[in-house]
C-alpha positions in Angstrom: 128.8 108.2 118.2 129.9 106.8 114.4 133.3 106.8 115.9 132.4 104.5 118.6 130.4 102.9 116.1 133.4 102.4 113.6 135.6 101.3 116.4 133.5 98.3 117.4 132.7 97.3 114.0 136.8 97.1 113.2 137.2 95.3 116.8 134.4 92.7 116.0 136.1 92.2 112.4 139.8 91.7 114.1 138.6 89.2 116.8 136.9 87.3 114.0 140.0 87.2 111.9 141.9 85.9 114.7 139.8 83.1 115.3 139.6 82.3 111.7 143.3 82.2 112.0 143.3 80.0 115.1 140.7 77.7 113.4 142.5 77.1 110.2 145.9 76.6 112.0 144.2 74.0 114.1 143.0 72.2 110.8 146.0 72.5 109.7 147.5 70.9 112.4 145.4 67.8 112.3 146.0 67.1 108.5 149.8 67.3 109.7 149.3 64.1 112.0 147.7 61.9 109.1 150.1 62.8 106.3 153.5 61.4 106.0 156.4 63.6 105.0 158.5 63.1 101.7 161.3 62.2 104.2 159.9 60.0 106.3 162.7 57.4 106.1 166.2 58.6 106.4 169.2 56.6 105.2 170.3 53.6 107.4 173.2 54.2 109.0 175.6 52.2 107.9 177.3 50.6 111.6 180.2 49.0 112.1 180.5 47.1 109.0 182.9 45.0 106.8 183.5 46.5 103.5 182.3 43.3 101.5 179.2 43.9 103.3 179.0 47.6 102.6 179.4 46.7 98.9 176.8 44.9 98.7 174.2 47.0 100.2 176.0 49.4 97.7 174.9 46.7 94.7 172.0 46.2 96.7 170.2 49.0 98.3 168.1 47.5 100.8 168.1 50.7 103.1 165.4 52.1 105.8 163.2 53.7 103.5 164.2 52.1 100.0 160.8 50.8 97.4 160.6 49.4 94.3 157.1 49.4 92.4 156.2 46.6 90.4 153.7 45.5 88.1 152.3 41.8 88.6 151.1 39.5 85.9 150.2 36.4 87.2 148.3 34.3 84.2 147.1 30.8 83.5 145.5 28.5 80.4 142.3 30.7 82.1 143.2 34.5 82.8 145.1 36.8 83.5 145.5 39.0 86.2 147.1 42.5 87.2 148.4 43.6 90.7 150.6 46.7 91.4 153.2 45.5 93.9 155.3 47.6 96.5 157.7 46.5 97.8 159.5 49.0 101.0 162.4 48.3 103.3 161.0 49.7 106.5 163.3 48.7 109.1 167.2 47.8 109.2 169.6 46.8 111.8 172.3 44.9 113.5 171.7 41.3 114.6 174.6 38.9 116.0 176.5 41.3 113.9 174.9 40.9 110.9 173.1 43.7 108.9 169.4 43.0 108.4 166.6 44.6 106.8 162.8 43.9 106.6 161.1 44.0 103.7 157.6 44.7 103.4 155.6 43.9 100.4 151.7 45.5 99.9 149.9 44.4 96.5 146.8 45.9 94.8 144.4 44.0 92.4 144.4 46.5 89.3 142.8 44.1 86.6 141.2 40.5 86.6 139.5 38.2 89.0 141.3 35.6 90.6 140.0 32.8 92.3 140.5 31.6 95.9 144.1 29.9 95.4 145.2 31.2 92.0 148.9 29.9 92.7 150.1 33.0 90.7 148.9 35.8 92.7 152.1 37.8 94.4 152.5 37.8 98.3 151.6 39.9 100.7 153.4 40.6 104.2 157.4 41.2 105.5 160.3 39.2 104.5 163.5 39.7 106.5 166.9 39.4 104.1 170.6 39.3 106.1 173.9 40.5 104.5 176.7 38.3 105.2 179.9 39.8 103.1 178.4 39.0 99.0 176.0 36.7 100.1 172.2 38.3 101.2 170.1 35.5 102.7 166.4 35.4 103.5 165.6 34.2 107.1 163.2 33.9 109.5 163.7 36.0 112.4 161.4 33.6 114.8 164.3 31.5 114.5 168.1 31.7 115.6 169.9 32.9 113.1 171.7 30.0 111.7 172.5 30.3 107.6 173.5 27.3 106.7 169.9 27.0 106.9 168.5 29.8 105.4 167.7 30.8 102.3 170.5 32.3 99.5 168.6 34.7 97.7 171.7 36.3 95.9 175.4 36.6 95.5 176.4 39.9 94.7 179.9 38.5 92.7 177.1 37.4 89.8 179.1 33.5 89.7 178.4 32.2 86.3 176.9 28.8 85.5 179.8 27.1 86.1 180.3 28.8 90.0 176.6 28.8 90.9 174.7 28.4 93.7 171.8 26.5 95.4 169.3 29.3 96.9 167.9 26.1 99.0 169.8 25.1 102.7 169.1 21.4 101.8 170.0 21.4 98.5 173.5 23.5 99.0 174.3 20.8 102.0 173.7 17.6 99.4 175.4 19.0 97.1 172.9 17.2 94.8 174.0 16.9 90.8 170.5 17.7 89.6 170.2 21.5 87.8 167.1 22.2 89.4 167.2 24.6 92.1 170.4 25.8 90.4 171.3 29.8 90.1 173.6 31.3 88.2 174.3 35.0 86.9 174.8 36.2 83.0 178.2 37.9 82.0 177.6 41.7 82.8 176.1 44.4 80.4 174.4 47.9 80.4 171.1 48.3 80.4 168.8 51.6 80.5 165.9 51.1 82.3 163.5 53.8 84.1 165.1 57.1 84.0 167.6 58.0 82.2 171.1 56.4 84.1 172.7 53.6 82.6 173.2 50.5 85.4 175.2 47.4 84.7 172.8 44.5 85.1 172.5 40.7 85.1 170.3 38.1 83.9 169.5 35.6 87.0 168.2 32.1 86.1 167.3 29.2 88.2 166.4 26.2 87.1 163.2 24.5 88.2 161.1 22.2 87.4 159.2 22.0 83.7 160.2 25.7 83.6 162.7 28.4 84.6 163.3 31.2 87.0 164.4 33.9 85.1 165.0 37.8 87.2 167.1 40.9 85.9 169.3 42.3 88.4 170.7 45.7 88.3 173.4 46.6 90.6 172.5 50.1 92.5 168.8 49.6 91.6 168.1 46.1 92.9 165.3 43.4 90.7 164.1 45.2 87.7 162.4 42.3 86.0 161.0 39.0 87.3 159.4 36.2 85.0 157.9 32.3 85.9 157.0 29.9 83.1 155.7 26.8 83.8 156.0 25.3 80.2 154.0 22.5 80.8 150.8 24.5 81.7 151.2 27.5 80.0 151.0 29.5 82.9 153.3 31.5 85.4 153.7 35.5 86.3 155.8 38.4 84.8 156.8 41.5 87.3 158.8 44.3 85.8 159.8 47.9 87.6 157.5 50.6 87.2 159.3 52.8 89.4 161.3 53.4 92.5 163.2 55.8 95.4 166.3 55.2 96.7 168.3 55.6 100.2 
């Protein structure tokens, strides 16, 4: 009788085990679906492209699954206020030929309160950028693709002040004689920023209007420093690298 006893007791215990088992695999499971993997994003391949073009996303690593994080100071005469920027390439591919990769930026309010229009505060949303050879413009992809009307974000030969460019469709078509609008690159140099590697980086400056434009630039990393002063209001924004990942 205690043997028939013992045997139901260990047979009540095993089917219990088992469906703690199945339970906690079937938790398991559903954490699975609402967590994303350290590798969610593979490397873009890189398609049929020309080799100026592969250099620059080289210089320029705007691949699936690249992100930069920034911190944000946007200030005034008034305040000043803190965001945490991201900024995450989560989609790239061919177009017409070209390579083209969207940008999407998502911002978080760490410090400050800034009121309904503060001019300063970083934006929010997807920004689509095209690599054509050295030059990488930002377009708008609800329109045909036509860059002599888009914007030239960057030139990945760095042209001096002397060989510069106008960022600005209209401007670069006028060819006006005014500095503002202007960009131009420093001479090369090392820099150490987060981490320990050593990059070769440029200063970018563009002239505008009562103030200046000024963004570091480090080839294989991408922008590691941004900065807006509007001298004749004592206000603008600073955004420097905190961190990033790679493809």
């Amino acid at each position: 009788m205690k043997s028939m006893k013992s045997y139901f007791y260990w047979l009540v215990v095993l089917i219990l085990l088992f469906l703690c088992s199945c339970t906690a695999k079937s938790e398991n499971s559903d954490d699975s679906q609402h967590t994303q993997p350290a590798d969610e994003f593979e490397r873009a391949p890189d398609f049929d492209l020309d080799p100026e073009t592969l250099s620059s996303l080289e210089i320029y690593p705007l691949r699936s699954g690249s992100s930069w994080i920034y911190d944000y100071l946007g200030f005034d005469a008034d305040r000043e206020v803190l965001w945490r920027v991201v900024d995450t390439v989560v989609d790239a591919k061919i177009i017409d030929g070209y390579y083209v990769a969207e940008l999407e930026r998502k911002i978080e309010l760490l410090e400050g309160n800034p009121p309904t229009g503060f001019i300063f505060q970083p934006e929010e949303g997807a920004k689509w950028f095209l690599i054509d050879g050295s030059q990488v413009y930002e377009i708008d992809l609800s329109l045909d693709i036509d860059l002599s009307q888009a914007w030239l974000a960057l030139d990945t030969t760095f042209p001096g002040r002397d060989q510069g460019w106008y960022p600005d469709p209209q401007m670069r078509q006028a060819f006006p004689q005014s500095m503002f609008g202007y960009r131009y690159a420093s001479d090369a140099y090392k820099d150490q920023v987060p981490g320990d590697k050593t990059y070769t980086c440029y200063n970018i400056v563009t002239e505008v209007e009562n103030g200046k434009q000024e963004a570091t630039f480090c080839e294989a990393l991408g922008y590691y420093y941004f900065e807006y002063n509007n001298y004749g209001e004592a206000s603008g924004y600073r955004m420097e690298l905190r961190g990033f990942s790679l493809q």
